[in-house]
DRENZA-601227 format. One record per atom (N, C-alpha, C): x, y, z. Coordinates in nm, 3 decimals, always signed. Example, Ala and Ser with C-alpha at 12.3 -4.5 7.8 and 13.67 -1.06 7.14 Angstrom:
BEGIN
PT        u        v        w
PT   +1.319   -0.569   +0.780
PT   +1.230   -0.450   +0.780
PT   +1.320   -0.330   +0.780
PT   +1.285   -0.225   +0.708
PT   +1.367   -0.106   +0.714
PT   +1.290   +0.003   +0.787
! end
This chain:
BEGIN
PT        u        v        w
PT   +4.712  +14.377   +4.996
PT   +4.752  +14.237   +4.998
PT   +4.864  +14.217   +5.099
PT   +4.841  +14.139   +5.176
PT   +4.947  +14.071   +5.284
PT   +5.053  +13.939   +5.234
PT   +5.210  +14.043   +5.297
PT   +5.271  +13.941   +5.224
PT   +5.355  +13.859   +5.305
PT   +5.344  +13.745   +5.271
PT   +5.360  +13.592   +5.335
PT   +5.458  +13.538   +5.323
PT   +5.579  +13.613   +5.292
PT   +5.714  +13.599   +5.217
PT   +5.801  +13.547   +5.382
PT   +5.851  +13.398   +5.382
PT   +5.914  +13.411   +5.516
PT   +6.096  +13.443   +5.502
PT   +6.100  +13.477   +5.590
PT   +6.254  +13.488   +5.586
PT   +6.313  +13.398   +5.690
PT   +6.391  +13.264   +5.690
PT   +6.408  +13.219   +5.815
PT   +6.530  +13.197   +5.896
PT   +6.617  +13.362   +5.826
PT   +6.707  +13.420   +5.939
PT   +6.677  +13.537   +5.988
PT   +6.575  +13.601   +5.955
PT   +6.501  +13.691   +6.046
PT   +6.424  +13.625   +6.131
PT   +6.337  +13.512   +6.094
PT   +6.310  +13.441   +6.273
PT   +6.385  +13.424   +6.301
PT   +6.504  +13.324   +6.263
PT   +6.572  +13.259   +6.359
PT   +6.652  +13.415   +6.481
PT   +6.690  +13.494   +6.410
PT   +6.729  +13.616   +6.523
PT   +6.632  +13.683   +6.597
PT   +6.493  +13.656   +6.536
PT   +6.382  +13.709   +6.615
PT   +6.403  +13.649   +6.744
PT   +6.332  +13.537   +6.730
PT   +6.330  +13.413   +6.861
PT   +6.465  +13.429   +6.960
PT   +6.585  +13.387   +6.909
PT   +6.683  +13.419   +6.934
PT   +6.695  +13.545   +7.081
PT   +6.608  +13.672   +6.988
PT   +6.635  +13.766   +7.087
PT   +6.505  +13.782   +7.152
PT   +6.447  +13.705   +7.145
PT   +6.307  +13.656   +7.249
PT   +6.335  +13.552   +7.346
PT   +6.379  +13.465   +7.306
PT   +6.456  +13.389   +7.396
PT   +6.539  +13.485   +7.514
PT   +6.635  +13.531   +7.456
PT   +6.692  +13.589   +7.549
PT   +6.614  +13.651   +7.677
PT   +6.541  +13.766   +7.585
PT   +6.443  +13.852   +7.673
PT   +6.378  +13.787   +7.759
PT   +6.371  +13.640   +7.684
PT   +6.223  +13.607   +7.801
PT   +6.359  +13.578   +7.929
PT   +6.483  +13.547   +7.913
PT   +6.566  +13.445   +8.001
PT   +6.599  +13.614   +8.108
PT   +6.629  +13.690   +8.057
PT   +6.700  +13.831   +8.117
PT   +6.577  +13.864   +8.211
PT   +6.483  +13.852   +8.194
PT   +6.339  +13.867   +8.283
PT   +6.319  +13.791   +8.383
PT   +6.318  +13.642   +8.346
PT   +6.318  +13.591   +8.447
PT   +6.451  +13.598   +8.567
PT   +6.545  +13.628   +8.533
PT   +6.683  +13.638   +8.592
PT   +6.675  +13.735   +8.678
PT   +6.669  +13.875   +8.640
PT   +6.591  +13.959   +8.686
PT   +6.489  +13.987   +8.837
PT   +6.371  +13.870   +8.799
PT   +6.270  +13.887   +8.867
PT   +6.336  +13.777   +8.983
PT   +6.403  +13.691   +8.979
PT   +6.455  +13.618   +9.088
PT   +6.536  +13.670   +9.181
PT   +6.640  +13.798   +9.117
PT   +6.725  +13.861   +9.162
PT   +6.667  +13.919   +9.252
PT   +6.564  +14.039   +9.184
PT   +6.459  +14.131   +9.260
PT   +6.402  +14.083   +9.391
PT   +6.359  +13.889   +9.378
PT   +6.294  +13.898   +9.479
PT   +6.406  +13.877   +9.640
PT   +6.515  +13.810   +9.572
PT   +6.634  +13.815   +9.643
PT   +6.628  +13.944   +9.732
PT   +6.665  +14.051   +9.651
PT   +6.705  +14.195   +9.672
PT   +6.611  +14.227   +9.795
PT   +6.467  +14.155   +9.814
PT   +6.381  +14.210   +9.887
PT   +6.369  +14.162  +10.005
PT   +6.465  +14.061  +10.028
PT   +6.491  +14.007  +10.159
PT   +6.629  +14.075  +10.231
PT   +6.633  +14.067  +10.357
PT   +6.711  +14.139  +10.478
PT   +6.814  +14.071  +10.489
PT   +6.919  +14.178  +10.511
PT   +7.029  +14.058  +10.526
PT   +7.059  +13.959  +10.575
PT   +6.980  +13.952  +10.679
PT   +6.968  +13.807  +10.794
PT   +6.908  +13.699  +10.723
PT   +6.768  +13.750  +10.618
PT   +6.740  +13.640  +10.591
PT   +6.842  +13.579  +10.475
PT   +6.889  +13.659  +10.379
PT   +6.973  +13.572  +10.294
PT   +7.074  +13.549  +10.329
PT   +7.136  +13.552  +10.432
PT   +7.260  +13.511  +10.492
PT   +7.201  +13.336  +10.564
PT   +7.057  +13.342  +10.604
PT   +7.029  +13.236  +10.660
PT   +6.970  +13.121  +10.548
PT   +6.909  +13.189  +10.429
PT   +6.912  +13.105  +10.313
PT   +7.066  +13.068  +10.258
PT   +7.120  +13.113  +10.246
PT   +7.297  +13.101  +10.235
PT   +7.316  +12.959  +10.294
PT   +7.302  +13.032  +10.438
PT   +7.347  +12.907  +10.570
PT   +7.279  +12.742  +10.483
PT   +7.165  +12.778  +10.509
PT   +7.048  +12.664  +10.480
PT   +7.112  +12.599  +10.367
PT   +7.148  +12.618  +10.250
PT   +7.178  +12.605  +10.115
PT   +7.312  +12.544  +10.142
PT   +7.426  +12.594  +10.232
PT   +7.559  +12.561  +10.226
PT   +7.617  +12.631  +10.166
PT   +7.599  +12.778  +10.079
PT   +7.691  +12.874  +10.021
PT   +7.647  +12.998  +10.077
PT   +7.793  +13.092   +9.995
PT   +7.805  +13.170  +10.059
PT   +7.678  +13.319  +10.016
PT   +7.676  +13.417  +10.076
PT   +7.592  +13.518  +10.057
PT   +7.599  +13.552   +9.870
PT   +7.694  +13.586   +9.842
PT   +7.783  +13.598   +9.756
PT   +7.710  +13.462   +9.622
PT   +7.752  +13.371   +9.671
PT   +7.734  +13.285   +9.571
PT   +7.580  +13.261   +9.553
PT   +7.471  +13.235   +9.663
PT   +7.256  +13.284   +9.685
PT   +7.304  +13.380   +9.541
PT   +7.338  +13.553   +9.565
PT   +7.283  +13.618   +9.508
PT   +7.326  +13.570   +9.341
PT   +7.444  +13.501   +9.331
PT   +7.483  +13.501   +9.173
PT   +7.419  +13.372   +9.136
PT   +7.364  +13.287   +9.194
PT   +7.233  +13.188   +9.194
PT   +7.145  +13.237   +9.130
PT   +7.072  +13.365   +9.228
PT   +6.969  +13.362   +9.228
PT   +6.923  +13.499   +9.054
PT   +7.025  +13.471   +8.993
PT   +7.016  +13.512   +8.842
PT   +7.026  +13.461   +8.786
PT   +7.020  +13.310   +8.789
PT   +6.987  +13.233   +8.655
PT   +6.865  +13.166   +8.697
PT   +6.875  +13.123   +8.533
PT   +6.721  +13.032   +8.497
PT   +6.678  +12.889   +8.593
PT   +6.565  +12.869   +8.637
PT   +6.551  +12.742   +8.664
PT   +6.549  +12.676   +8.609
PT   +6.586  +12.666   +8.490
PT   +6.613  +12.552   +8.358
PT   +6.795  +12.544   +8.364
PT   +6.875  +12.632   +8.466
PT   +7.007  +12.617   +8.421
PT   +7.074  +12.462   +8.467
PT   +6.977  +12.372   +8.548
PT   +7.046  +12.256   +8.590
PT   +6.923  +12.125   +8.538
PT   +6.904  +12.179   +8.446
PT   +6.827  +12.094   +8.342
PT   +6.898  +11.952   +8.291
PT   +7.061  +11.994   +8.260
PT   +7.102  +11.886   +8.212
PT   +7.190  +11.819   +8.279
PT   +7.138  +11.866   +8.403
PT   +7.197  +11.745   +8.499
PT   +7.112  +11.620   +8.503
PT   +7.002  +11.657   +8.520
PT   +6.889  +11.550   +8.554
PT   +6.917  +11.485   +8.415
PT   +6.908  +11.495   +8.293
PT   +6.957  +11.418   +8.149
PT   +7.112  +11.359   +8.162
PT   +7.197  +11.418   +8.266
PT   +7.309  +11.354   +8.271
PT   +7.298  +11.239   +8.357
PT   +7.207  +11.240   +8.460
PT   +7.215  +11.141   +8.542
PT   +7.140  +11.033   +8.462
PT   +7.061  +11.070   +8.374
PT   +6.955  +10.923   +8.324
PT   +7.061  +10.856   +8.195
PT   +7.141  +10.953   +8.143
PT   +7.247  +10.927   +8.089
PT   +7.358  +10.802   +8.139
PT   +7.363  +10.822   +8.307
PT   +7.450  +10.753   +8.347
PT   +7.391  +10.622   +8.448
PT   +7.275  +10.658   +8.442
PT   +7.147  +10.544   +8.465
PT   +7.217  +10.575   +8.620
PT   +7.223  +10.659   +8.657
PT   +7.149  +10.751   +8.803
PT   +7.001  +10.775   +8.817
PT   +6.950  +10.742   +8.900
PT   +6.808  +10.788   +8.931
PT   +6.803  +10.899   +9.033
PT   +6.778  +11.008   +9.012
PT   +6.852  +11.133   +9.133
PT   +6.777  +11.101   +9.210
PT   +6.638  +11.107   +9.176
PT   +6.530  +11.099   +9.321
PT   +6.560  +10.963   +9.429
PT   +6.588  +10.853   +9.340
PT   +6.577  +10.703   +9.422
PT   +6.702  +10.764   +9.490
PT   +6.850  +10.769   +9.442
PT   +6.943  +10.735   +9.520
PT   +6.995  +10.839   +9.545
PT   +6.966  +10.993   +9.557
PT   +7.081  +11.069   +9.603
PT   +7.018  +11.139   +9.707
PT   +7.114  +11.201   +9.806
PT   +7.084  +11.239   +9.933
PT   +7.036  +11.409   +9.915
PT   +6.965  +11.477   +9.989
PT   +6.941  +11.598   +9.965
PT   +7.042  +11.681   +9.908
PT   +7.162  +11.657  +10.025
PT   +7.278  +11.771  +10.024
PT   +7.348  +11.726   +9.868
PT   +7.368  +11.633   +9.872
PT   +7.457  +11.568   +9.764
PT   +7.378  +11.627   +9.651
PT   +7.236  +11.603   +9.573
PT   +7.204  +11.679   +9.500
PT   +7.192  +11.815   +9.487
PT   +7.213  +11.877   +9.584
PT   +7.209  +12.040   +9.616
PT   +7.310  +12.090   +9.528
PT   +7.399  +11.984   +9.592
PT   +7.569  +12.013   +9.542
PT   +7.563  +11.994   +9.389
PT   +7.566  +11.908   +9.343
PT   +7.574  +11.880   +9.176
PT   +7.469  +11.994   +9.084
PT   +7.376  +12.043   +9.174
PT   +7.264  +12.138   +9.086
PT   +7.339  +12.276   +9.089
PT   +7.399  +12.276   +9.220
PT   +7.453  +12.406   +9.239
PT   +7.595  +12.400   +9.149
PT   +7.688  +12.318   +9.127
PT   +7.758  +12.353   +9.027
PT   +7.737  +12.334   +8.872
PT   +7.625  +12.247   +8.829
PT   +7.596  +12.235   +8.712
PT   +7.542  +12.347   +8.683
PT   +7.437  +12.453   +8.795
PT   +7.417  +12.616   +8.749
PT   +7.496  +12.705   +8.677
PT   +7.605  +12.639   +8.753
PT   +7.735  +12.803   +8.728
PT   +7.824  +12.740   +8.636
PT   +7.818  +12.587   +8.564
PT   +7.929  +12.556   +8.532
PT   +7.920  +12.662   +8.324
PT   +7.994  +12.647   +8.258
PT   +8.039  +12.694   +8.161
PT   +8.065  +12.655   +8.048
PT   +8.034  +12.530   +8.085
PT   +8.046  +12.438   +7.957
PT   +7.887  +12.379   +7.949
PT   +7.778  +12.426   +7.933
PT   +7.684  +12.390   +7.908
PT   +7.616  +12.380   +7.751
PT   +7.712  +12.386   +7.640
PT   +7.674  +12.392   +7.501
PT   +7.718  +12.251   +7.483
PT   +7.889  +12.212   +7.505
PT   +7.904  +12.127   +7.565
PT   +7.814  +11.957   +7.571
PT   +7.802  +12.016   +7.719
PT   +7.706  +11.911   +7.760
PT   +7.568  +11.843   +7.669
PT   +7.498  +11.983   +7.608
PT   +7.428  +11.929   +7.615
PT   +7.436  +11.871   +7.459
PT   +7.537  +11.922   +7.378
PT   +7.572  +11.821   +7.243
PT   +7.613  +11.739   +7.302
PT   +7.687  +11.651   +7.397
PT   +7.720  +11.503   +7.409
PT   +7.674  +11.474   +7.444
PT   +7.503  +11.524   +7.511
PT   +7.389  +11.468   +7.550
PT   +7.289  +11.393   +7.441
PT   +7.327  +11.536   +7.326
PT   +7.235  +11.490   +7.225
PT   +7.256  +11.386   +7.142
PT   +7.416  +11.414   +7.159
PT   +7.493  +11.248   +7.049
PT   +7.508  +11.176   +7.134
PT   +7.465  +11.095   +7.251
PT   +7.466  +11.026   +7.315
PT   +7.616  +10.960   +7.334
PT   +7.717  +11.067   +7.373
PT   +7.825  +11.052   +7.404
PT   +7.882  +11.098   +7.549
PT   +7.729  +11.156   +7.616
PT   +7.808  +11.202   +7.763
PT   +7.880  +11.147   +7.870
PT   +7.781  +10.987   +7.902
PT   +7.854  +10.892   +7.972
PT   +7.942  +10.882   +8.000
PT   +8.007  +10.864   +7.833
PT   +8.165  +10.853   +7.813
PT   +8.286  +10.961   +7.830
PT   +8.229  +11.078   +7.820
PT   +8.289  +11.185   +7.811
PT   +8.277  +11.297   +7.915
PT   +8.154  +11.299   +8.001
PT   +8.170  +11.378   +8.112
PT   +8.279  +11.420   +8.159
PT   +8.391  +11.333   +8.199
PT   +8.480  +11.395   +8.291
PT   +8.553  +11.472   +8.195
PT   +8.553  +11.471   +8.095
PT   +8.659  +11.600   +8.045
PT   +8.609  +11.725   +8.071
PT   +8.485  +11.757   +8.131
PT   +8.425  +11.881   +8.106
PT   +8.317  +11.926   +8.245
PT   +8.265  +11.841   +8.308
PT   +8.157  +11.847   +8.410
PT   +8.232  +11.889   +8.511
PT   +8.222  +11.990   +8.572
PT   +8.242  +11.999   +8.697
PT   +8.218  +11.921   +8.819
PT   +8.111  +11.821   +8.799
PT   +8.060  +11.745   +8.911
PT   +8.099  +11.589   +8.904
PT   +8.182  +11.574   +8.791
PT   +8.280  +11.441   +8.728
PT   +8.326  +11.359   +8.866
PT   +8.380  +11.452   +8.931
PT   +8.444  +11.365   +9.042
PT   +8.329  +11.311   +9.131
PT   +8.210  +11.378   +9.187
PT   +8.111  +11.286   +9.212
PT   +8.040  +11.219   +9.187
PT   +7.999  +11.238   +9.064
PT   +7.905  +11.159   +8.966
PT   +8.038  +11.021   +8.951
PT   +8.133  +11.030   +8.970
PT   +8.216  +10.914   +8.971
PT   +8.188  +10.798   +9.078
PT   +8.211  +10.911   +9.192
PT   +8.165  +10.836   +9.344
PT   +8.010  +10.793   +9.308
PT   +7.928  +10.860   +9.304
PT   +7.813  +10.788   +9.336
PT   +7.804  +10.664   +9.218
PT   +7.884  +10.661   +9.109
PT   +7.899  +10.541   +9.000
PT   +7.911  +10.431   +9.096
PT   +8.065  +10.466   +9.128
PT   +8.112  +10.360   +9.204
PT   +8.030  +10.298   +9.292
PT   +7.965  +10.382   +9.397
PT   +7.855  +10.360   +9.473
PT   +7.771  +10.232   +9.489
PT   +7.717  +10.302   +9.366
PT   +7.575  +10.202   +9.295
PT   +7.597  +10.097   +9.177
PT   +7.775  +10.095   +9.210
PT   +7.826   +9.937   +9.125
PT   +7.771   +9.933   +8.973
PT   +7.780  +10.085   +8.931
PT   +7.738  +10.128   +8.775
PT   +7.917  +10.112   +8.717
PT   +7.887   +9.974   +8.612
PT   +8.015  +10.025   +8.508
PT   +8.067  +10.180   +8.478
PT   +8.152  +10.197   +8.472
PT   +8.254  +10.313   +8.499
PT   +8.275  +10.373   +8.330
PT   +8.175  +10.406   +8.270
PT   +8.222  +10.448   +8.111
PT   +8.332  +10.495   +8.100
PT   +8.407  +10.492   +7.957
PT   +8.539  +10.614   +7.971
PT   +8.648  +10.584   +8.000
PT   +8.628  +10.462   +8.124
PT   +8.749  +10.484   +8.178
PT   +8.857  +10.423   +8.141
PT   +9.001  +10.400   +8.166
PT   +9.092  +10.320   +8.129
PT   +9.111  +10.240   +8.227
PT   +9.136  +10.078   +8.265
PT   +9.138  +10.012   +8.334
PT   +9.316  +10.025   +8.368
! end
């Protein structure tokens, strides 16, 4: 007889450390393919990108899901990335929303629909996501007049 008994803090640490695995793999396999290019060329992806050698390779170990909640921050702040932002300018905000550190953060004041208001205590990209506010003549959440 098979038994059907669930336990659901043994999934939850299962998944947990499946999750991970699956994230350490993909990290991994991006790194690897990094690793397999010449120094010229990642010095010229570097160039291309606007960072440094240094900063490509510590890129190129995270997830392509790590600037996920930028794109939710911008619809948050009724930014449309595609309509109004310029290549470089989005390069920039993806590339520090990658590395930034407060991403648990974010994405609870995403979920309580409090980011708007609260970004700048915590976003690294606060000061532009300000400018392009201003920009596009978007009320200024948060702020103190």
């Amino acid at each position: 007889m098979k038994n059907t008994e669930s336990y659901p803090r043994v999934d939850f640490v299962l998944r947990a450390i499946a999750d991970w695995m699956t994230r350490y793999r993909s990290s991994r396999a991006a790194y690897s393919a990094l690793s397999q290019c010449n120094a010229d060329e990642v010095a010229k992806m570097a160039r291309d990108l606007g960072v440094s050698n240094a900063e490509l390779t510590a890129l190129s170990t995270k997830s392509p899901e790590s600037s996920a909640l930028l794109e939710k921050l911008l619809v948050a702040l009724g930014v449309e990335a595609k309509a109004h932002l310029q290549v470089p300018v989005m390069r920039d905000l993806q590339r520090l929303c990658v590395s930034c550190s407060e991403k648990q953060r974010c994405a609870h004041e995403l979920d309580v629909g409090s980011a708007a208001e609260h970004f700048r205590q915590y976003c690294p990209n606060a000061y532009t996501l300000d400018a392009l506010l201003t920009e596009k003549g978007i009320e200024r959440l948060g702020r103190s007049h």
